[in-house]
C-alpha positions in Angstrom: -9.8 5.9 -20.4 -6.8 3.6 -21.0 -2.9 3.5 -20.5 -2.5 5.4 -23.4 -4.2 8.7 -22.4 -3.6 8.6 -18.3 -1.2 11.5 -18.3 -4.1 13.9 -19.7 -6.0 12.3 -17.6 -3.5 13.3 -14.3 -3.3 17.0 -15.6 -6.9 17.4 -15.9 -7.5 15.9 -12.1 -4.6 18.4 -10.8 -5.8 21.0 -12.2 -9.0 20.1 -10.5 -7.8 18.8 -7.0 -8.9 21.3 -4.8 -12.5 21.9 -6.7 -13.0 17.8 -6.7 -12.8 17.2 -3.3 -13.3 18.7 0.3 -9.5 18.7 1.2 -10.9 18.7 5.5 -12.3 15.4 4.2 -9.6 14.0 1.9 -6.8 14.8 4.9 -8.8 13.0 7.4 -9.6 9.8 5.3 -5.4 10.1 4.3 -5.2 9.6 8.6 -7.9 7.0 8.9 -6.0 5.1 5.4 -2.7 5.8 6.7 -0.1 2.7 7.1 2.6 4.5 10.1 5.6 3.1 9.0 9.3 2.1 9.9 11.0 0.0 8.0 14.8 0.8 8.8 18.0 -1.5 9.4 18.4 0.8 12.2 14.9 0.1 14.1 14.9 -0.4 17.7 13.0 -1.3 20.2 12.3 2.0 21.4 11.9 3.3 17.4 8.6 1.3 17.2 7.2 2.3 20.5 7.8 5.7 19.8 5.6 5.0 16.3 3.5 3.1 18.4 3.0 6.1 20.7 2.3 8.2 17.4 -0.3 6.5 15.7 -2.0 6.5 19.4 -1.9 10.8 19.2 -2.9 10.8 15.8 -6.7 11.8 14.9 -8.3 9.9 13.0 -6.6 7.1 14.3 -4.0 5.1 11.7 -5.3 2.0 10.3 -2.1 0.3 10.9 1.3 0.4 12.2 3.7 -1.7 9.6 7.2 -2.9 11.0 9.3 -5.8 10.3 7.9 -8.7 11.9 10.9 -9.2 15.0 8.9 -6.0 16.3 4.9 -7.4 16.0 4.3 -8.6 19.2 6.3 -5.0 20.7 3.9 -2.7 18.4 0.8 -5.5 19.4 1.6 -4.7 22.8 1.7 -1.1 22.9 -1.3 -0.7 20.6 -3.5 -3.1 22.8 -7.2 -1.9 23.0 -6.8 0.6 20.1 -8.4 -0.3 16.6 -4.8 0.3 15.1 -3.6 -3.0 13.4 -0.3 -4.5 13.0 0.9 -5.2 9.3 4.4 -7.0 8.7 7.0 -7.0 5.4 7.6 -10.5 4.7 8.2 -13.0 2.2 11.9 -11.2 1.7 11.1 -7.3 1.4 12.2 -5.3 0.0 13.7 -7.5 -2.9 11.7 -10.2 -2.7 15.1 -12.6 -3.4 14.4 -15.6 -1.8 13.3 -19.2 -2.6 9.4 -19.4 -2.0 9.7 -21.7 0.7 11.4 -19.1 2.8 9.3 -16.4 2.0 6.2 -18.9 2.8 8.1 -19.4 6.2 8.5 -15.5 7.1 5.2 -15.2 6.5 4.1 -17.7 8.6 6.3 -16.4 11.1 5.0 -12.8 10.7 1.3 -14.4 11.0 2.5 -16.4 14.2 3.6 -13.5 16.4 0.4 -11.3 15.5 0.5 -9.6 11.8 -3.0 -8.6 11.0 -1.6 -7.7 7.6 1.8 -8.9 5.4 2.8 -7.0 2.5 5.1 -9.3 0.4 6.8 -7.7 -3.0 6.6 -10.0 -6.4 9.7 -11.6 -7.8 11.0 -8.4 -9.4 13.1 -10.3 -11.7 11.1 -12.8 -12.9 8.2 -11.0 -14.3 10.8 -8.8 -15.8 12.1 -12.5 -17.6 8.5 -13.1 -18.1 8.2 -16.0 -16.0 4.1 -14.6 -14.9 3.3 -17.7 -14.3 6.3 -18.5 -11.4 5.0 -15.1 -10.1 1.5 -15.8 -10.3 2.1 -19.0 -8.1 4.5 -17.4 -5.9 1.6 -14.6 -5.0 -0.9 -17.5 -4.7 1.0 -19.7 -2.2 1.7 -16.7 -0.2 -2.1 -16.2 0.5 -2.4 -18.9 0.4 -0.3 -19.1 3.7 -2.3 -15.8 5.0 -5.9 -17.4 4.2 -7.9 -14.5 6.0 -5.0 -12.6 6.8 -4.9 -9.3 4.9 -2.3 -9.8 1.9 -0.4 -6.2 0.0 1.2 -6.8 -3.2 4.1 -4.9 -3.8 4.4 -4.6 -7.1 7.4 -2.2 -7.1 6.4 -0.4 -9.6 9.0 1.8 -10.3 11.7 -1.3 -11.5 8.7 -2.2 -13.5 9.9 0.2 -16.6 6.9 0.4 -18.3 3.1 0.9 -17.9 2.0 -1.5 -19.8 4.0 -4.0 -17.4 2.4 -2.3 -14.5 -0.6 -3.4 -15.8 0.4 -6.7 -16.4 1.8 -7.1 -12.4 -1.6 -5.7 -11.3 -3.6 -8.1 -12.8 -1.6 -11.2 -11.9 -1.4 -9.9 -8.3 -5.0 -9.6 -8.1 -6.1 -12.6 -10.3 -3.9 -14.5 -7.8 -5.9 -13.1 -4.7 -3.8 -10.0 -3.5 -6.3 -8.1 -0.8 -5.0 -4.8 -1.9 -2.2 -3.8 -4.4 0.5 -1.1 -3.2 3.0 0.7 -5.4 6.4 0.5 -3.9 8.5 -0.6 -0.8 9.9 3.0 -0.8 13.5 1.5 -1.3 13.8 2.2 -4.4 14.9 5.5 -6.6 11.5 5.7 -8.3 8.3 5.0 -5.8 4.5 6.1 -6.1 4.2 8.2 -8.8 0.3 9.4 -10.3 0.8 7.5 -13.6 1.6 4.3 -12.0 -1.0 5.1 -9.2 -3.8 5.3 -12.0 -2.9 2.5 -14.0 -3.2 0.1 -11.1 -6.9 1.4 -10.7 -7.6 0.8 -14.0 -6.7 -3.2 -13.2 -8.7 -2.9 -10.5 -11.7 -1.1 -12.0 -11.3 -3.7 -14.5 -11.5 -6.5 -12.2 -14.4 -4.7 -10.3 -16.1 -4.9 -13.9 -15.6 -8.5 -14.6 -16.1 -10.0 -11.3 -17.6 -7.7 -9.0 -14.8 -8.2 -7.0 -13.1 -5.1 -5.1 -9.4 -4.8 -4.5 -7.5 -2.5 -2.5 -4.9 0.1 -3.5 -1.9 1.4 -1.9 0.9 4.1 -2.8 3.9 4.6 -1.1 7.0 6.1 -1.3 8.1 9.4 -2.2 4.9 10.7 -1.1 6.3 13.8 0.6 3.7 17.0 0.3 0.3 17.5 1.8 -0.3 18.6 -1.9 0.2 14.7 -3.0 -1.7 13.2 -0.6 -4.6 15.2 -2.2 -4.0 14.4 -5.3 -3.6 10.6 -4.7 -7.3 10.8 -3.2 -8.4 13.1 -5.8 -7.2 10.6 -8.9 -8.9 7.4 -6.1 -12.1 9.1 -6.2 -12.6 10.1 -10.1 -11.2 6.7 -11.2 -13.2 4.1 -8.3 -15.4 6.2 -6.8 -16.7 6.4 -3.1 -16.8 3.0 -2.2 -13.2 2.8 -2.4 -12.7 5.7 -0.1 -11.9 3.8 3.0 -9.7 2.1 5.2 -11.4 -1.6 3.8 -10.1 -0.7 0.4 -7.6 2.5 0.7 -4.4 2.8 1.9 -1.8 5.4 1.6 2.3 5.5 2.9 2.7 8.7 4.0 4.3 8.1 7.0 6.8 11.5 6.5 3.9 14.0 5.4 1.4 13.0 8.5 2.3 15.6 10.8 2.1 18.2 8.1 -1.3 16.7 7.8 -2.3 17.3 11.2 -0.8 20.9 10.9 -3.3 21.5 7.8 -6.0 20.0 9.2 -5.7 22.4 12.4 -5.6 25.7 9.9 -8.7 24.3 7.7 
C-alpha cells in the first residue's frame, strides 16, 4: 500500500471497523493512550486541577495530562502517586515561530519544572520553503535538549497541503529522533484526519522496516465521535499491528469525546 491508494484503503477499514476489532477493547486502550488535554489562553489554575481531578476518575487511567508548562509542577502535584504523566507544549506551540534558541530554552524550562513529555510543532513555514534541512536540525537540537525525555512532533499536518509533504515531515521528524509523531496542535481549521493518520504510519512502518526502530503515533484534533476513535485504532492495528497498540507507542487527543467513552464503555 502506498500514498496513492490510502483512501481505498480508509473505506475498506470503515467498512470493517466494527468486525476488525473488539470495540470494549479498542475504547479502553483509547483511555489508557489518551493525552487529557487543555491547552487554552484562558487556563487557570483551577482549569488544570479540575483536568487533573479527571484523569484521576477516569478508567483506565490517562497516560498523560498535557498543559502548558506554567502549569507542570500544579498538574505534577495533584497527580502525585498516580502513573499519569505530565507532557508540556513547548518550543513555541502552536506556530512554532520562534528563533531555535528560544524554543530550545522553553523546552528546557518545560523539562526543569517536571515535563515527562514536550510536544514541539516543526517550522511550518520552512518546510513549506523547503528548507528540510533547517527543520531537520531544528527537531534534532530539540531532542537533543530532551535526551530521555519523551519528544512529539507536531507535524501539523493539516497546513501541510499535500500527502506527499506529510510524508516528507514524517520522515525528517523521525530520522531526526522524534519519540512519537502526532498530527496536529488542534488550532488549526484542518486537524487529524484518516488520510493524514495513515500516511504517517506508512513512514513509520517504513522506518520500522529499515531500522527496526519503532516510533510512536499521535492524532489529534477534530477527533470528536466515539465512532473516530474506533476507527483511528482500527486503521493503527491493520497498518502496525499489535505491538503498536499501547501507551509506549500510541497516543490519541481526544480529550472532548472521553466521557462519551466512558458512557460506551458502561452500555458494552
Amino acid at each position: 500500500m502506498n500514498i496513492n491508494n490510502i483512501n481505498s484503503y480508509i473505506e475498506n477499514i470503515k467498512t470493517n471497523t466494527l468486525t476488525d476489532i473488539n470495540e470494549k477493547s479498542a475504547l479502553e486502550l483509547a483511555l489508557q493512550c489518551l493525552d487529557l488535554t487543555s491547552l487554552n489562553a484562558t487556563d487557570t489554575e483551577k482549569d488544570i486541577i479540575d483536568l487533573c481531578e479527571k484523569a484521576k476518575v477516569l478508567h483506565p487511567l490517562p497516560a498523560t495530562v498535557c498543559v502548558y508548562s506554567p502549569f507542570c509542577k500544579l498538574a505534577k502535584k495533584e497527580l502525585k502517586n498516580t502513573s499519569v504523566k505530565i507532557a508540556c507544549v513547548a518550543g513555541g506551540f502552536p506556530s512554532g515561530q520562534l528563533p531555535i534558541i528560544l524554543k530550545i530554552q522553553e523546552v528546557n524550562y518545560a523539562i526543569s519544572e517536571g515535563a515527562d513529555e514536550i510536544d514541539m510543532v516543526i517550522s511550518i513555514g520552512k518546510f513549506l520553503e523547503g528548507k528540510y534541512t533547517d527543520v531537520y536540525d531544528e527537531i534534532a537540537a530539540i531532542k537533543s535538549a530532551c535526551k530521555d525525555i519523551i519528544l512529539k512532533v507536531i507535524l501539523e499536518t493539516g497546513e501541510l497541503v499535500s500527502l506527499e509533504n506529510t510524508h516528507k515531515a514524517s520522515e525528517i521528524a523521525i530520522n531526526a529522533g522524534a519519540d512519537f509523531i502526532k498530527t496536529s496542535t488542534g488550532k488549526t481549521t484542518i486537524n487529524a484526519t484518516p488520510e493524514s493518520f495513515t500516511t504517517m504510519l506508512l513512514a513509520i512502518k517504513n522506518h520500522y522496516k529499515n531500522t527496526g526502530k519503532k516510533v510512536g503515533i499521535k492524532p489529534a484534533g477534530g477527533i470528536k465521535e466515539v465512532k473516530d476513535v474506533l476507527l483511528y485504532i482500527s486503521i493503527l492495528r491493520q497498518t502496525l499491528g499489535e505491538n503498536w497498540m499501547n501507551k509506549k507507542f500510541f497516543r490519541i487527543g481526544a480529550s472532548s469525546v472521553a466521557d462519551r467513552i466512558i458512557e460506551r464503555l458502561h452500555i458494552l
